[in-house]
C-alpha positions in Angstrom: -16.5 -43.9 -6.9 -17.4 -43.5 -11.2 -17.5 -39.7 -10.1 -14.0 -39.7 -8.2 -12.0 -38.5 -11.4 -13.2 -34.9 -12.6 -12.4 -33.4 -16.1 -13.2 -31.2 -18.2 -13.3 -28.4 -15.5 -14.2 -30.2 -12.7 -17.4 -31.6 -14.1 -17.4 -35.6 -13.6 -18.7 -37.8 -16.7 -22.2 -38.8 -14.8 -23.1 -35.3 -14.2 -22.4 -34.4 -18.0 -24.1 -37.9 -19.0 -27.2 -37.3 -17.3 -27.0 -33.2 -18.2 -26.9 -32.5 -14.4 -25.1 -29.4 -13.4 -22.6 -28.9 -11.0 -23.3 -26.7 -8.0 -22.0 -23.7 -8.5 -20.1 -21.5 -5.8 -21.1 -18.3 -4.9 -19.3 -15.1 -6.6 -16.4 -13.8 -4.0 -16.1 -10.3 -4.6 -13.0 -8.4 -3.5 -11.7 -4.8 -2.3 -10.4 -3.3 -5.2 -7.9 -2.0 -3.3 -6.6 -4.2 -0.6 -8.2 -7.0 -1.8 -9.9 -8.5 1.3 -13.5 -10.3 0.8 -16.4 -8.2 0.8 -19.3 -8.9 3.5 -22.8 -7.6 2.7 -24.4 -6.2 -0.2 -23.4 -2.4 0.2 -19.9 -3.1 0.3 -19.7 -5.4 -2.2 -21.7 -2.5 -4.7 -18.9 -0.2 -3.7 -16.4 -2.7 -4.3 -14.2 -1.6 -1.3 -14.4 -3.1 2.6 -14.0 0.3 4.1 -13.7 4.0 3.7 -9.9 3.9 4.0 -9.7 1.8 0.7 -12.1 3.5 -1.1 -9.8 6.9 -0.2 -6.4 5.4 -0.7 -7.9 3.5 -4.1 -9.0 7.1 -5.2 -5.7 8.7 -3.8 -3.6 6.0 -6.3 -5.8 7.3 -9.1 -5.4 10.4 -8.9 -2.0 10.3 -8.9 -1.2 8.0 -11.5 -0.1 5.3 -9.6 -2.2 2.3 -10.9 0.9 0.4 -11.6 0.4 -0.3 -8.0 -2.4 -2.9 -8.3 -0.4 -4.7 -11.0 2.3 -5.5 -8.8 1.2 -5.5 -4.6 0.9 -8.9 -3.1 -3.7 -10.7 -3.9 -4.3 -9.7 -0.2 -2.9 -6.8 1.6 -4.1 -5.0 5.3 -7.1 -3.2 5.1 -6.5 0.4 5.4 -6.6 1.0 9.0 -7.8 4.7 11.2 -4.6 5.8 11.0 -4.9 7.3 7.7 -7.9 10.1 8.8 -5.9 10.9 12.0 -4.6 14.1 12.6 -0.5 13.7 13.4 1.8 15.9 14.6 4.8 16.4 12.4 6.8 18.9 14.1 10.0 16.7 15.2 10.4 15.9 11.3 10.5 19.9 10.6 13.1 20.1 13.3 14.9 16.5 11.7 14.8 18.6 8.4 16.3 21.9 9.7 19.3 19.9 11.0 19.9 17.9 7.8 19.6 20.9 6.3 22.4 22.8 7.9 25.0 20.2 7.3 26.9 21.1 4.3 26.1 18.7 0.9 23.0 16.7 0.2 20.8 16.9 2.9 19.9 13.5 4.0 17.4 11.6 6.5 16.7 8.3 7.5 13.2 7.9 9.0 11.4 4.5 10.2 8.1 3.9 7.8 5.2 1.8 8.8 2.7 0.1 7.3 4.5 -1.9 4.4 3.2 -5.0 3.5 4.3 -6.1 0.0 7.0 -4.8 -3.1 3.8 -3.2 -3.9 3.9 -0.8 -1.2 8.0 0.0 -1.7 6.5 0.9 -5.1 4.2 3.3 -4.1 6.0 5.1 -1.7 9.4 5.4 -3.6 6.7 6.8 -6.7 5.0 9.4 -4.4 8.5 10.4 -3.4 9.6 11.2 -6.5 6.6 13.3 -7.3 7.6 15.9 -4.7 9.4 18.7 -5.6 13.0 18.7 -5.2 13.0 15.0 -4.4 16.0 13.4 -5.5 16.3 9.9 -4.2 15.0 7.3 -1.7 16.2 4.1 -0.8 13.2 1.7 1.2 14.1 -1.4 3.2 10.8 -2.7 3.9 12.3 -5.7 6.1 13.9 -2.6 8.3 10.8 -0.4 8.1 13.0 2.1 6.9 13.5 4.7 4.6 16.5 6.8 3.4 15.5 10.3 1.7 18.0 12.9 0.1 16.6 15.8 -1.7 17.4 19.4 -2.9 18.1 21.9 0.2 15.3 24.8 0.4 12.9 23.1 -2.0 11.7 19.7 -0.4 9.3 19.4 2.3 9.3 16.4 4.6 6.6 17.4 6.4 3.9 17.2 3.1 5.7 14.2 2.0 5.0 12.3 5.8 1.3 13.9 5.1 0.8 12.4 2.2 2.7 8.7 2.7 -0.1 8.9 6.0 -2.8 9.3 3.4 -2.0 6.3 1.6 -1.6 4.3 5.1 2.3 4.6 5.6 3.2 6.3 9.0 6.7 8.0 8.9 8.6 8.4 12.2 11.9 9.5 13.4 14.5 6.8 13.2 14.9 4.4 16.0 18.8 2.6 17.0 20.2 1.4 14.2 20.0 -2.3 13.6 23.1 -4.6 14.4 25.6 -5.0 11.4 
C-alpha cells in the first residue's frame, strides 16, 4: 500500500499530492480537574464532568495549591458524593484529647482515603501545613495512612479531617497496624 508509510504528521504523500485532507478527529475535552473525558455539550462548556470537580478545582484555587495540576497523575477518580456528605468527627476529637494528654509532641496516625497519585500526597501534606499549629505529616499513600504531629492546644484535627473531606480525602481512625 503507496499510503502505508505516513510522514510528515501522519499525512501520507497521496493525500498531500492530490491536496486531500486527512480526516480529522474530534476535539476530546477533559475535566480540568480530574481529567476524565467530558460527555455532552454543558459539561464540556464548564470544563469539569461533575460538581465535585468543579468544587474541589475551585477549593485548589483558592488556596494556592495549583502546583497540584502540574504534578497529579493525566487521569485521576472523579470526585465522588463523599465530598458534600455530612460526617461525624467526634472519635477524632476524642483521638486528639488523648494524644493530647501524653506528655511531648502530640501525635496521630489516622488511615486517609481517597489517594490516587503523588499528586494527591502533595495536596494533602500542603493543606496540612496550612493549618495552624501544624508541624509535620508524614503520608504513605500505599498504606492509606497518615502520620500528623502538631503544636498541643492550637491544632484542630477535626477542621483539618473537614477540609481533607472537601477536597475528596476521607480521614479515619487507624485500623491494625500492617505486618513488619
Amino acid at each position: 500500500f503507496p499510503d502505508s508509510n505516513l510522514v510528515n504528521g501522519g499525512v501520507s504523500p497521496m493525500v498531500r499530492e492530490r491536496g486531500l485532507r486527512a480526516p480529522q478527529a474530534a476535539p476530546v475535552h477533559l475535566c480540568r480537574h480530574c481529567g476524565a473525558p467530558l460527555a455532552g455539550e454543558a459539561a464540556q462548556a464548564a470544563g469539569f464532568c461533575c460538581a465535585g470537580c468543579s468544587y474541589v478545582f475551585r477549593l485548589v484555587q483558592e488556596h494556592g495549591l495549583e502546583g497540584y495540576y502540574k504534578i497529579r497523575d493525566a487521569v485521576t477518580v472523579p470526585v465522588g458524593e463523599a465530598v458534600f456528605q455530612p460526617r461525624d468527627f467526634s472519635w477524632l476529637t476524642g483521638l486528639q484529647r488523648a494524644a493530647e494528654a501524653v506528655p511531648g509532641t502530640p501525635e496521630l496516625i489516622l488511615e486517609i482515603q481517597g489517594i490516587s497519585c503523588a499528586g494527591c500526597v502533595w495536596l494533602i501534606e500542603r493543606v496540612f501545613h496550612q493549618q495552624p499549629g501544624a508541624l509535620d505529616i508524614e503520608t504513605d499513600a500505599q498504606l492509606g495512612r497518615m502520620r500528623l504531629k502538631w503544636e498541643r492546644g492550637v491544632f484542630d484535627a477535626v477542621a483539618f479531617a473537614r477540609l481533607l473531606q472537601s477536597f475528596n480525602y476521607l480521614a479515619g481512625p487507624p485500623g491494625a497496624e500492617p505486618p513488619v
